[in-house]
N, C-alpha and C positions, 0 to 999 in steps of 0.2 A: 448274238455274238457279244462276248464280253470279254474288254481288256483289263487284262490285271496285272498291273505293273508291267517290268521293263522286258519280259519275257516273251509279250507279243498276245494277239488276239486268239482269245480260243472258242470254240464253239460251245456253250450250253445254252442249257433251253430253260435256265433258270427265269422267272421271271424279274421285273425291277424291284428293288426294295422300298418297303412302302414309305409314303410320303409322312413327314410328322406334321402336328396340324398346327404348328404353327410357319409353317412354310407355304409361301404365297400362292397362287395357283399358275400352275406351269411356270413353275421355279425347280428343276431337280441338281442337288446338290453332284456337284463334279468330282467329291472323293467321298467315299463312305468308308466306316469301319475296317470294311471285309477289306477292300482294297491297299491296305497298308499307307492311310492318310499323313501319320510322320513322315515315313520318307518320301511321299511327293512332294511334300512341302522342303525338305532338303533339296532336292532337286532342282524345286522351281527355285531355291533362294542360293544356288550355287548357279545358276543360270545369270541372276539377276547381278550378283558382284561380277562375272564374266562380261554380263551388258556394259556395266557402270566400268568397269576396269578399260574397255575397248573406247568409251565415251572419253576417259581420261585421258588415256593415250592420243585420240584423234587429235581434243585439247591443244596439247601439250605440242604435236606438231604443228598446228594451223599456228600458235602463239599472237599476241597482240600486234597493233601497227608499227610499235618499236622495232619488234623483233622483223617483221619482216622491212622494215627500212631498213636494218642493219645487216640482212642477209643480201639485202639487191646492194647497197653502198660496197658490201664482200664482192658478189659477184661485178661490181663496176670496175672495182680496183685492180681485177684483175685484167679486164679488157684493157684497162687504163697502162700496168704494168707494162703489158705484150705493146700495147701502141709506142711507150717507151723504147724497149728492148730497139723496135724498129724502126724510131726517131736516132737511135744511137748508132745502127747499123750504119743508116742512110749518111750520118756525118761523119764514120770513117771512111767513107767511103767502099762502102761493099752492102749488099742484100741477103739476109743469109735464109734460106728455105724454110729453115725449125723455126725465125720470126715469125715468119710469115704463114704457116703452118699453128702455131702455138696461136695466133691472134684468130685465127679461123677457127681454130676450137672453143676458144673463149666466145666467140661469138655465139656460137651454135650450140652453146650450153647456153648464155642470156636467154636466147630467143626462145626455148622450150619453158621458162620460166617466165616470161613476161606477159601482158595484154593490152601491154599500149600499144598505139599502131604507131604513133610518133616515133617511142625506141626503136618499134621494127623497122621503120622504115631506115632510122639512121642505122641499125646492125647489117641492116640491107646493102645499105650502098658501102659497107666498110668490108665486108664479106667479097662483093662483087671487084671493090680494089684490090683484096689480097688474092684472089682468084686471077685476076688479069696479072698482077707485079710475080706471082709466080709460074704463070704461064712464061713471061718472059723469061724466065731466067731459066722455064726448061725447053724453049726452043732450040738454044745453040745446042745445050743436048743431044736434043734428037735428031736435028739436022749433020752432027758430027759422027 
């Protein structure tokens, strides 16, 4: 069976083409003339800038320790924001749901990004207060 180009395996009963003698013993060259050797080589080397091109890009999103201290200091500011919103609620005196809702999502975006168990543990218990302070507030609800 022999493959010739991008066309797929065809059956002859050609035999292999012979060895030149300056090639090592049980070394057979993986493109020959007949086979159309430029354009494998196009191939393999459009291959190879697609490798290098995907390597970049990986790069480019892992970025250095700057960058991801400046993406978690983002995501803090936000949790931080919501705890605001809901410091502010609490001193007009009222609790408003979308606070308390909007701080729960901030959390639960943190925590799919994080791997300290210290942050988890404290996104833990701030999740577990927003969950209890709007249960409350939809008890009369449903009780009404």
């Amino acid at each position: 069976m022999k493959v010739s180009g991008p066309s797929g395996p065809s059956a002859t009963g050609s035999a292999r083409p012979a060895r030149s003698a300056d090639a090592a013993p049980g070394f057979e060259p993986l493109m020959t003339p007949s086979a159309g050797g430029a354009s494998g080589v196009t191939a393999a080397g459009g291959v190879a800038r697609l490798t290098s091109l995907a390597a970049l890009m990986a790069l480019q999103e892992v970025g250095g320790p700057l960058e991801r201290r400046r993406r978690a200091v983002g995501r803090a500011s936000k949790i931080l924001d919501a705890l605001e919103d809901l410091k502010l609620d609490l001193l007009d005196g009222g609790l408003s749901p979308g606070a308390l809702e909007a701080l729960t999502l901030s959390v639960r975006e943190q925590r799919a990004l994080t791997d300290d168990t210290r942050l988890e543990g404290v996104l833990d218990e701030i999740e577990t207060r927003a969950a209890v302070e709007l249960a409350k507030l939809e008890a009369p609800r449903v009780a009404a």
